[in-house]
Structures are given as C-alpha cells and as structure tokens.
C-alpha positions in Angstrom: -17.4 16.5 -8.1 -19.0 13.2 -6.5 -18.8 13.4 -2.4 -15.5 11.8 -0.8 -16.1 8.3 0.3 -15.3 7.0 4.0 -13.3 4.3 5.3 -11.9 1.7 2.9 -11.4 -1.7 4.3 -8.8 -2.9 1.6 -8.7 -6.6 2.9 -11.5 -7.8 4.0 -12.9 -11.9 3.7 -16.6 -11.4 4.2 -17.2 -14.5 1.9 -15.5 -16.9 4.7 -17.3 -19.4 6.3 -17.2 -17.1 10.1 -19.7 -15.1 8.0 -22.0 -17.8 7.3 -24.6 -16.9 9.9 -24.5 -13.2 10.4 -22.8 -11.7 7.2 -25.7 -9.6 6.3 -25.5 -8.0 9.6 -22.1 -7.7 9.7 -21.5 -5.6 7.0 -24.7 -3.9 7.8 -22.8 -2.4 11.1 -19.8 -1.7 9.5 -21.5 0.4 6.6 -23.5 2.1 10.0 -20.1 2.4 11.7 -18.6 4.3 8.6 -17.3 1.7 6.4 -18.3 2.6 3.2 -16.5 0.2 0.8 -14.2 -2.9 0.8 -11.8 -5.0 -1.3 -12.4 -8.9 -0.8 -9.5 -11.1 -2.0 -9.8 -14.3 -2.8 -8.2 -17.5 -2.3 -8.1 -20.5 -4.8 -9.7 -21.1 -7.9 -12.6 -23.6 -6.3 -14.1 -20.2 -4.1 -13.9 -17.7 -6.6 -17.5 -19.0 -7.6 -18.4 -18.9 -4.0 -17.3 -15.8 -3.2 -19.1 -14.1 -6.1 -22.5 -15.7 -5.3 -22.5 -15.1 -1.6 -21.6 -11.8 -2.2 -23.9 -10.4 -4.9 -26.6 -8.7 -3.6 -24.1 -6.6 -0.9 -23.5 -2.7 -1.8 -19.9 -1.5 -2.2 -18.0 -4.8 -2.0 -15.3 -4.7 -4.9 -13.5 -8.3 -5.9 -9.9 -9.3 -6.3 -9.0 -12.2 -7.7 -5.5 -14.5 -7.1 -4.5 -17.5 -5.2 -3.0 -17.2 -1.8 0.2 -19.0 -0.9 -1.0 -21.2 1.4 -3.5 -22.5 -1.0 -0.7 -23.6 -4.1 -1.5 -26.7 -3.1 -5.1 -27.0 -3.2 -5.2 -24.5 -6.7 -2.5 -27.3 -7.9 -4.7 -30.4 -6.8 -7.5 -28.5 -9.1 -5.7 -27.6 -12.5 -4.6 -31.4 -12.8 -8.2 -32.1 -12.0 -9.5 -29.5 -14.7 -6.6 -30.7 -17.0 -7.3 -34.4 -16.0 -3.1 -35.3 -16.0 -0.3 -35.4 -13.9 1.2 -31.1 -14.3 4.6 -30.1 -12.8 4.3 -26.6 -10.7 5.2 -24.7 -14.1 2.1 -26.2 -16.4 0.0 -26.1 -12.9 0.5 -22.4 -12.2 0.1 -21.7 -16.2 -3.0 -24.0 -16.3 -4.5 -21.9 -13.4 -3.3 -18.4 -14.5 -5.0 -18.8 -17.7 -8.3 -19.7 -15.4 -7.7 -16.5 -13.6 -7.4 -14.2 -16.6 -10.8 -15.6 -18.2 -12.5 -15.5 -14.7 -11.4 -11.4 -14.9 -12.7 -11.1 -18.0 -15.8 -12.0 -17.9 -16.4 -10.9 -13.9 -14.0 -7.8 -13.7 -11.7 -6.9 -10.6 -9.6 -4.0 -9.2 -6.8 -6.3 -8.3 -5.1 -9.5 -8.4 -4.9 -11.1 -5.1 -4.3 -12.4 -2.6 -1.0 -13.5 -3.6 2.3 -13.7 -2.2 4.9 -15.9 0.1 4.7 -17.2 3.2 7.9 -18.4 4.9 6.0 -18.9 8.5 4.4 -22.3 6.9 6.4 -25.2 5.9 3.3 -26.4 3.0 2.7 -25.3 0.4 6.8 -26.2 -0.4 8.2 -22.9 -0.9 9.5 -23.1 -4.4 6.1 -24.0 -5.0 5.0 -21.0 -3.5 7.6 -19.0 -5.4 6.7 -20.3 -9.0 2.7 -19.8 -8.7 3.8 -15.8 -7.2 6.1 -15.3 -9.8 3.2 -16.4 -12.9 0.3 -14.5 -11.4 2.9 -11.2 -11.1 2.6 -11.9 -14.6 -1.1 -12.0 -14.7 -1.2 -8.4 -13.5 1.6 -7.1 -15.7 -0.4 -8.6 -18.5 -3.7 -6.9 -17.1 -2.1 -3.7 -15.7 -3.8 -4.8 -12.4 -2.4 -4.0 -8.6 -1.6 -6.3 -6.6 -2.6 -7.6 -2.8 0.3 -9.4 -1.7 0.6 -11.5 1.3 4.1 -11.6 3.1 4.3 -13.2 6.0 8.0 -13.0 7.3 9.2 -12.9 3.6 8.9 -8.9 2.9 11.8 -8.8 1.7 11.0 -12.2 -1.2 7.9 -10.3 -1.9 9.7 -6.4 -2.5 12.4 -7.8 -4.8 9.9 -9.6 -6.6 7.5 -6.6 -6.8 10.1 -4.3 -7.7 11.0 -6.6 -10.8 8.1 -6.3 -12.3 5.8 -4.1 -14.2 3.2 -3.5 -11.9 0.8 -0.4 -11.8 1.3 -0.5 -7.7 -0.7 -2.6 -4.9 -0.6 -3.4 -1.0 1.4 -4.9 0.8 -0.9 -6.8 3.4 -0.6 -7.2 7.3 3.0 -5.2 6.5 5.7 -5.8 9.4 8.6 -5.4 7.4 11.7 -2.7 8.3 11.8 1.2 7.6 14.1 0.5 4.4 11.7 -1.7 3.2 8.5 0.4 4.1 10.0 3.4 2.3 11.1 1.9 -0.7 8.0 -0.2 -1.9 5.9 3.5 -1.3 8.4 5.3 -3.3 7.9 2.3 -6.0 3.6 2.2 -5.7 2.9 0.5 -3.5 0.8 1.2 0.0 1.1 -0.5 3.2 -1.5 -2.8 4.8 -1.8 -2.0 8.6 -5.2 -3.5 11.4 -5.4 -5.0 14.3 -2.1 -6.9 15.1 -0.8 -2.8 15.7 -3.5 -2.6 18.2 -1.7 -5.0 20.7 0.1 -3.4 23.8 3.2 -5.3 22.3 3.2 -4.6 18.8 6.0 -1.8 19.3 7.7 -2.0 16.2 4.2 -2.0 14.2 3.3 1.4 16.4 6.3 2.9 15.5 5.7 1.9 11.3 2.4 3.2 11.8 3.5 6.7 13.7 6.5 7.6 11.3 5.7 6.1 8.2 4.9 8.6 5.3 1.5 9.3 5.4 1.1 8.5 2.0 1.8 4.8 2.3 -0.3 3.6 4.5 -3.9 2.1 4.1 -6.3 0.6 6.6 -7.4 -3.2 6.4 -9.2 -6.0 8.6 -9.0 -9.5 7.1 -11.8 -9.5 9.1 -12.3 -12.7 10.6 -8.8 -13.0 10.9 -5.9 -10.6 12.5 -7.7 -9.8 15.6 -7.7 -6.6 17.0 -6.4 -6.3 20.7 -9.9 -5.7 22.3 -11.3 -8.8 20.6 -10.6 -10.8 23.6 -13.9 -9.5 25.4 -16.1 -11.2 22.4 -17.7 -14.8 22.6 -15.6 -15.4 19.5 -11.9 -13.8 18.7 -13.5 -12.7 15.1 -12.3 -9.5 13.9 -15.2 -8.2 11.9 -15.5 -4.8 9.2 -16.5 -2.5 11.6 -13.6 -2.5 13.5 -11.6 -0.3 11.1 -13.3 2.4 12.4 -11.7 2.5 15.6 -8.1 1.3 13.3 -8.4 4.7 12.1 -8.7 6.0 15.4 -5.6 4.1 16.8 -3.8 5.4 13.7 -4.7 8.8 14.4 -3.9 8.6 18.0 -0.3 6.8 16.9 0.2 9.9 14.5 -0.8 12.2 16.8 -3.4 13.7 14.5 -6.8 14.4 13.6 -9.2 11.3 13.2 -11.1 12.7 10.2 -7.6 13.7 8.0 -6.3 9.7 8.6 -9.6 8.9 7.7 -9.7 11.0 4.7 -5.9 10.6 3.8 -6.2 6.3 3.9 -9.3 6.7 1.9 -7.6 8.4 -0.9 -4.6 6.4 -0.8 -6.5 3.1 -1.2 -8.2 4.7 -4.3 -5.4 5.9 -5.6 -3.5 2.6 -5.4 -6.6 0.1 -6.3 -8.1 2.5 -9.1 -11.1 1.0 -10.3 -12.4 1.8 -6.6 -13.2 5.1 -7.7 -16.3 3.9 -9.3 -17.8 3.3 -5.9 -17.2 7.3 -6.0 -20.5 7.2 -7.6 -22.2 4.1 -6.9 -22.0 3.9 -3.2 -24.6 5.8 -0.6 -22.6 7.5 1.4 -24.8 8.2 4.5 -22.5 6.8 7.1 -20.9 9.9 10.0 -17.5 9.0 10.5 -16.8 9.3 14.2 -14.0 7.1 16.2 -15.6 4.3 17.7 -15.8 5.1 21.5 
C-alpha cells in the first residue's frame, strides 16, 4: 500500500501571471510546507497552452480543463476566430466544447473546470454564462469527469444544474452557500471548496459551514493568488500563495475543534476520492514533506 499523501490544494492558479517571477519558489515552499499536490484549473481556451507549458517541468501539479464564467466572452471572441464566422452562444459553446474534449484527449485531466456562474458580474451576460455551463456539464457527462464549479452568489443556479446531470461528483469552489444546500450537494458527490475568505474575523457564517459541516464534504483550496487569507495584509503584496493551506488546515482544525493531522488526513482523502485520477500522484509524488500547522 503506497504512503498517504499530504495536503491537497484542489484550486490552485500557479500558471497566473502573479507567478511569473517567483513560481518556482513558490511551489517550492509550499511542497517544504506540506503541500504535496494540487489541481490547477483553467480558464479559456487561449491559456490552456500556457498553462501546460509553464507548468511542465513542476512535480505533482495535476490539470483541469474548462472555461470560467467570467471568461464566455473571451472563449466566444476565440471560436468565431477559430471558426472565422459570426456563431450565436449555442454554435460558440459547441465550437469550443468540441476544442475542450480533443485538448483532454490528447493531454489528459482529472477534471473539467473551472466552470460555473457568476451572478456578482454583470459581463459575461448571464444567459451567456448559463448556455456555455450548461454544454461543458455535458462535456463531463460525456467524459465521466468531476467537475470544479465556480459559484459566486448563484449556489443555488449551480446545485440544480449539478444535480441534473450525470456527473461522477466535483467541488464546489470558494462554497458560501446555506446548510440545505451544503448537505445536499455532499449527499449527491460533491465536496465543498473552503480557504482563506473563512480566515477573516468576519466570515461568521463561513466558520460556522466549516465547524458543522460533515466532515466528509469538505476539501481545502487556495486559488492562490486570489482569495486572500486574513493574515495576508502584513505582505508587500495581498497574494495568497500554496503554502498557505497549511495553516487552512490548521484554522479548520481549530474551527472543528480537532486534531490537525486527522483534517489533514481526512481533506486529503476526500479530494482523492472526489477528483479520482489524483490517486496516481499516490505513487508518483515524493512525499518527504512533515505536516505541522504553520506557526
């Protein structure tokens, strides 16, 4: 039986241009920290080359493959320019779909994603939004794929549209929906994102998710540089970085009112449980880091 593997970082943009001096170093002291793994999503059909090539040559880093609602607009602009017409959101979204699936079959990934709705932005429109959700859902029914789903203030758009379809599971990222919804998406599959917005003095109703939640449900994430924890304010820059899932598992622990190595352990196996094809890092990743809670 191959070791247990630590932390999982299951949303995590190490490809983003924050990166672009340090990123070696970065990941560096997160794998040093006790980050042994991650799951990078990606955004648009234009960085999907990007993101593979910058990433390469770094250990443990596992790709998923979508595009993010705020980006319909800019993965729209590119099918008509691939297609070199005019395409209406349908033929757009079926153009780029059918991009998606030959980019995961010739590169792999362990999910589709990031995709989702976002009700806090006004553009992309949002029955743009909902059309290019709705086809890659069908990507990963096709592909048997989980799903990392983006839902900001429209949990409950995303759930009923998860719920509908055939899907082998996935996260919900940066989760802040109700109980109700919290329970019923992890009876259904699925596993809760939860980082650093939890970590703010404020974040009360996050704090109480992440106390009383089932166990079972929950996973740990970053979007690292993005979704600063609440101790970020004492850095030159506000970037939230890998290595600060360490010390989410510590704030989880402490919320819980348990031991840091079981929330450790326990979100570990729930990410690999939910994101399958992680279990290969099982085997393929050094596992040399000592989990302690960031001081």
């Amino acid at each position: 039986m191959p070791p247990p593997i630590s932390l999982i970082d299951t949303h995590l943009h190490l490809d983003a241009a924050e990166f672009d001096t340090d990123r070696a170093a970065v990941w560096e002291g997160a794998l040093r920290a006790g980050v042994a793994a991650a799951v990078i999503p990606a955004v648009e059909p234009r960085q999907w080359p990007s993101q593979r090539a910058r990433l390469a040559h770094f250990p443990a880093l596992a790709h998923a493959w979508g595009i993010h609602p705020c980006f319909v607009d800019h993965a729209h602009a590119w099918a008509e320019a691939e297609a070199g017409r005019p395409l209406d959101d349908t033929a757009a979204a079926a153009f780029a779909c059918a991009a998606l699936e030959a980019w995961i079959t010739e590169h792999g990934a362990v999910a589709i994603g990031e995709i989702g709705l976002d009700r806090f932005v006004t553009t992309p429109a949002w029955s743009r939004q909902v059309v290019w959700f709705e086809a890659q859902l069908a990507v990963a029914e096709r592909l048997q794929l989980p799903v990392l789903c983006h839902a900001r203030r429209a949990v409950e758009d995303v759930r009923i549209r998860v719920r509908k379809a055939n899907l082998p599971g996935g996260i919900i990222h940066a989760f802040n929906g109700s109980v109700a919804q919290a329970e019923d998406l992890i009876t259904h599959g699925f596993c809760l994102g939860f980082g650093g917005a939890m970590t703010h003095p404020r974040a009360n109703h996050l704090q109480r998710l992440a106390g009383t939640l089932p166990l079972e449900g929950i996973v740990l994430e970053t979007d690292a540089p993005d979704i600063p924890p609440a101790w970020a304010d004492s850095r030159p820059t506000r970037r939230t970085e890998p290595a600060d899932l360490v010390r989410y598992a510590a704030f989880l622990a402490e919320q819980r009112g348990a031991d840091f190595d079981a929330i450790a352990s326990a979100t570990t196996e729930n990410a690999l449980r939910v994101i399958p094809q992680l279990q290969r890092l099982r085997t393929t990743t050094p596992l040399t880091a000592t989990l302690e809670p960031a001081r």
